[in-house]
C-alpha positions in Angstrom: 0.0 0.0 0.0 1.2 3.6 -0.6 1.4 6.1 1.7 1.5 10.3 1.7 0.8 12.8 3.6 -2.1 14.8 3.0 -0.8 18.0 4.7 1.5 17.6 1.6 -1.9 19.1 -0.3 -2.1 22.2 2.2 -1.2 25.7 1.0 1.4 26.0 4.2 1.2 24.8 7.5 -1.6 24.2 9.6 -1.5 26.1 13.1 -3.8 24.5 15.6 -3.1 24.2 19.5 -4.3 20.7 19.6 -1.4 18.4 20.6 -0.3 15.3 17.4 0.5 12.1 17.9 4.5 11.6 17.6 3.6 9.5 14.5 1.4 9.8 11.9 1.7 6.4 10.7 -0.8 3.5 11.6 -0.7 -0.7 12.4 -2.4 -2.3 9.8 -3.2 -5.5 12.0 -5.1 -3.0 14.4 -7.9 -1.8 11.2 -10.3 -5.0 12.6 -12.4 -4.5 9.2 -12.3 -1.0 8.6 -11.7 -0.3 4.9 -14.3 1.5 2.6 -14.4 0.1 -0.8 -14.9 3.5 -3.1 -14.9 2.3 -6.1 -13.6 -0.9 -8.2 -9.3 -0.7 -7.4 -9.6 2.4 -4.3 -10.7 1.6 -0.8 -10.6 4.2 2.1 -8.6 2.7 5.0 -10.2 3.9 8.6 -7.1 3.5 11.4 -7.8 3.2 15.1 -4.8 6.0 15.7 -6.7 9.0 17.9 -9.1 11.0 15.8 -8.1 14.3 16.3 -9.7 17.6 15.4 -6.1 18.4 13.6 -6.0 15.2 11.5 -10.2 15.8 10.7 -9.4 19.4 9.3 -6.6 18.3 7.2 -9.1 15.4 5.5 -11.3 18.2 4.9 -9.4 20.5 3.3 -7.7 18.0 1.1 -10.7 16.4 -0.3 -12.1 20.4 -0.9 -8.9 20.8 -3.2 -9.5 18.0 -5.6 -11.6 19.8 -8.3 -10.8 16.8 -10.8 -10.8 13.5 -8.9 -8.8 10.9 -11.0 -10.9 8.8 -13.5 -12.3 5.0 -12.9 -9.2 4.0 -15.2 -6.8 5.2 -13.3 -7.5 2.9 -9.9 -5.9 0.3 -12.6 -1.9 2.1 -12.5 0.4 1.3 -10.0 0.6 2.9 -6.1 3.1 5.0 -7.4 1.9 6.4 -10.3 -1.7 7.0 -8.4 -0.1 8.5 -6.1 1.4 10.6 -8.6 -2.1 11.5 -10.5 -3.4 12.2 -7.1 -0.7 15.1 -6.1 -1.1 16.7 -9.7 -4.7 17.4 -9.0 -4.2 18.7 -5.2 -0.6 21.0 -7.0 -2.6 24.3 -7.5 -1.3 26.0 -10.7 -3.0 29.1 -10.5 -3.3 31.7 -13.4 -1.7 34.7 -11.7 -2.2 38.2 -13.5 0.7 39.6 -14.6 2.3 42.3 -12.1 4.4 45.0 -13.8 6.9 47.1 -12.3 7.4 50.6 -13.5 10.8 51.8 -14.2 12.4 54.5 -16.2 12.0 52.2 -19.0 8.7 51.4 -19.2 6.6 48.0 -17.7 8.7 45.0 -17.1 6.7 41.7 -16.9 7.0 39.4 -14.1 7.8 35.9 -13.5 5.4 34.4 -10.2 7.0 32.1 -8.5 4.1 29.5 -7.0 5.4 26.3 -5.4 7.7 23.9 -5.7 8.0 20.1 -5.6 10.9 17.8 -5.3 11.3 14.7 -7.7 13.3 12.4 -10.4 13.2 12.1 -13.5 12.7 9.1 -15.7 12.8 9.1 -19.5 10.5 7.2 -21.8 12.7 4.2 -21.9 13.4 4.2 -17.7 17.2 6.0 -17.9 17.3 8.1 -14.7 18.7 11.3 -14.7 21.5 11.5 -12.5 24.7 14.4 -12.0 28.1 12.8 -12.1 30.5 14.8 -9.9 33.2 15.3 -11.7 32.0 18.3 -14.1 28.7 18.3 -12.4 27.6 16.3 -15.7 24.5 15.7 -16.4 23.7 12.1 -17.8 21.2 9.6 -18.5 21.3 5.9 -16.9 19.5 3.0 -16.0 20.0 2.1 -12.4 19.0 -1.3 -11.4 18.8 -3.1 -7.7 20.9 -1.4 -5.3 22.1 1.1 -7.6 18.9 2.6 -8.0 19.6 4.3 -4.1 21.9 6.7 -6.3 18.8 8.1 -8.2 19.4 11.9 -7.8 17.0 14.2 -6.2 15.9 17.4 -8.3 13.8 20.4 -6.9 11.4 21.8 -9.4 9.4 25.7 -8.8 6.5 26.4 -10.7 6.1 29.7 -12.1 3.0 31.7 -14.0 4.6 32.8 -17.0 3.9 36.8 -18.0 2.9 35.3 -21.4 -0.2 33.5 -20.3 -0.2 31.0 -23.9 3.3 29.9 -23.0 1.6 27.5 -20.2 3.9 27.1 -16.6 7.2 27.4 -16.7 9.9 25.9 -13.8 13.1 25.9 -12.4 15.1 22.5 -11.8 17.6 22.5 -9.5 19.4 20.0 -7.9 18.1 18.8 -4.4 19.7 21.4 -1.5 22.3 22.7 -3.5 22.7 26.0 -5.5 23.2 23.8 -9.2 20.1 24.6 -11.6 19.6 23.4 -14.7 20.6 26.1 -17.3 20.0 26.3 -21.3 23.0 28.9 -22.7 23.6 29.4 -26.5 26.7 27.8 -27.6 26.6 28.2 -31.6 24.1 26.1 -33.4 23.2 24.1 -30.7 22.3 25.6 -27.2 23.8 23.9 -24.6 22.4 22.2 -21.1 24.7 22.6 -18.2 24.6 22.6 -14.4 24.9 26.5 -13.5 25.7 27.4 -9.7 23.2 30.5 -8.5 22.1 31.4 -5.4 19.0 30.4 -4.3 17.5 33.5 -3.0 17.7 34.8 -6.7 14.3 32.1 -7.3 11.2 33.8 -5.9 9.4 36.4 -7.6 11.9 38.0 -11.1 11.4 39.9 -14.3 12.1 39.4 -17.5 14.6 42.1 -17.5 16.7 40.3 -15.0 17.9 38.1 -17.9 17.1 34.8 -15.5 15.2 33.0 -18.5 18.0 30.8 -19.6 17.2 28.7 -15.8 13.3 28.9 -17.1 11.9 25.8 -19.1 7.8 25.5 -20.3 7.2 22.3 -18.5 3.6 20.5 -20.4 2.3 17.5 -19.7 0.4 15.1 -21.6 -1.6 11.7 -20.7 -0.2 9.2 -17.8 2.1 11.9 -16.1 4.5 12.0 -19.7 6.2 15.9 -19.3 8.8 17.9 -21.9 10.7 20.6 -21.1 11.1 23.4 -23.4 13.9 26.3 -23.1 12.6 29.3 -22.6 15.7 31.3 -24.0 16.2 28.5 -26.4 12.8 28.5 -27.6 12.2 24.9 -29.8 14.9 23.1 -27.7 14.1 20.5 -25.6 16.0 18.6 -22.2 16.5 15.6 -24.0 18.4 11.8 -23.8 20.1 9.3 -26.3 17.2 6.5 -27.1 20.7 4.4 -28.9 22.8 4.6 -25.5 24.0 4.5 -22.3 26.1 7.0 -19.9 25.4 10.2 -22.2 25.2 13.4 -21.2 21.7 15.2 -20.9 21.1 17.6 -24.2 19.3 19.9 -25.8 18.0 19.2 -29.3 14.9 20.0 -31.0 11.8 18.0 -31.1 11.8 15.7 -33.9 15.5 15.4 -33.5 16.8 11.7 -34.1 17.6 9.4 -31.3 16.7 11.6 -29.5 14.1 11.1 -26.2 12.1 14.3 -25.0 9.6 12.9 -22.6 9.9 12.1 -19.3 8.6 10.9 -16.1 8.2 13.1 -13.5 8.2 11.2 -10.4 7.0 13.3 -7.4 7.9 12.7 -3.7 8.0 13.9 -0.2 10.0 17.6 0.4 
């Protein structure tokens, strides 16, 4: 069975004076029957942990913020990847107007910044993304048993573009550190790199800061399946080799050959 916590749903955190258990985790020999069969593939599991007005509230709020409760077909994916459909639908990504800051030369548009997430990254033929440390390379790889403890970590923030058509863009960072993914030009074919910035420069910007070549479109399509466009580099995509092994992590365009630009986006706890 597959676990999260809902408070993982909640807009920040939830102040009440009412003392928590030091666990939030419950004995599945001590349910004694009490599991609520929603629908064909979903039950509701009832613990006998304290009720508590805390834990009630929480429930509550959660269930209020899913405004497009997964389909009947997806009770048929794996806990993971339900898991995963359930935290898109309770990450709000909000249409923010765009704020504009008056300067000497004229309006500058703003980027909002509005949440973040951490996660891996899969592509479409299961290579994980992982940073090798010498260069701070990053490279595609297939991890299997033990090795797959090495997956790396990534932080991505959301942000409401100023141009409202481009979709959400993000920042991907690697997990506490100052390394973010970065799309530069570099003749004919931009180039992806690991870029060291500090972190405070990632809430709120404008465009005239120059910070787009950190920025990628980040769409999604069908069972969790994302790309991720540059947003200086417009056309070029984070992308791996679909021939081989150990290669670094590239730009290229979108019908470029052996070339893979979809990935998994596999969410976890922060």
């Amino acid at each position: 069975m597959y676990h999260f916590d809902l408070r993982q749903a909640l807009d920040g955190p939830l102040d009440l004076d009412e003392a928590e258990p030091e666990s939030s985790s419950f004995d599945m020999t001590a349910l004694e029957g009490d599991i609520i069969n929603l629908e064909e593939g979903l039950d509701m599991v009832v613990s006998k942990n304290p009720k508590t007005l805390k834990g009630v509230t929480i429930l509550v709020m959660t269930m209020n913020k899913i405004q497009n409760p997964p389909k009947c077909s997806s009770w048929k994916l794996s806990d993971e990847q339900l898991y995963g459909e359930i935290l898109d639908r309770l990450v709000d990504k909000k249409v923010i107007k765009t704020v504009a800051n008056v300067s000497k030369e004229g309006k500058t548009s703003v980027f909002n910044r509005l949440g973040s997430l951490e996660c891996t990254l899969t592509d479409n033929s299961h290579k994980d993304i992982i940073c090798k440390s010498e260069g701070l390379e990053l490279q595609a790889i297939t991890l299997k048993g033990g090795a797959r403890d090495s997956k790396v970590n990534f932080k991505m923030v959301h942000y409401a573009s100023p141009d409202i058509s481009k979709g959400f863009t993000c920042v991907l960072s690697v997990k506490k550190s100052n390394w973010y993914f970065s799309c530069v030009e570099n003749g004919d074919q931009p180039k992806l790199k690991l870029e060291e910035c500090s972190e405070a420069r990632f809430g709120n910007f404008s465009v005239a800061e120059k910070m787009d070549r950190f920025l990628f479109i980040h769409t999604t399509t069908g069972m969790n399946i994302s790309r991720f466009e540059s947003v200086r580099c417009s056309g070029w995509f984070i992308s791996t080799s679909s021939v081989a092994e150990d290669k670094p992590v590239e730009m290229c365009e979108v019908d470029a050959a052996q070339r893979i630009t979809s990935f998994k986006v596999n969410y976890s706890r922060e």
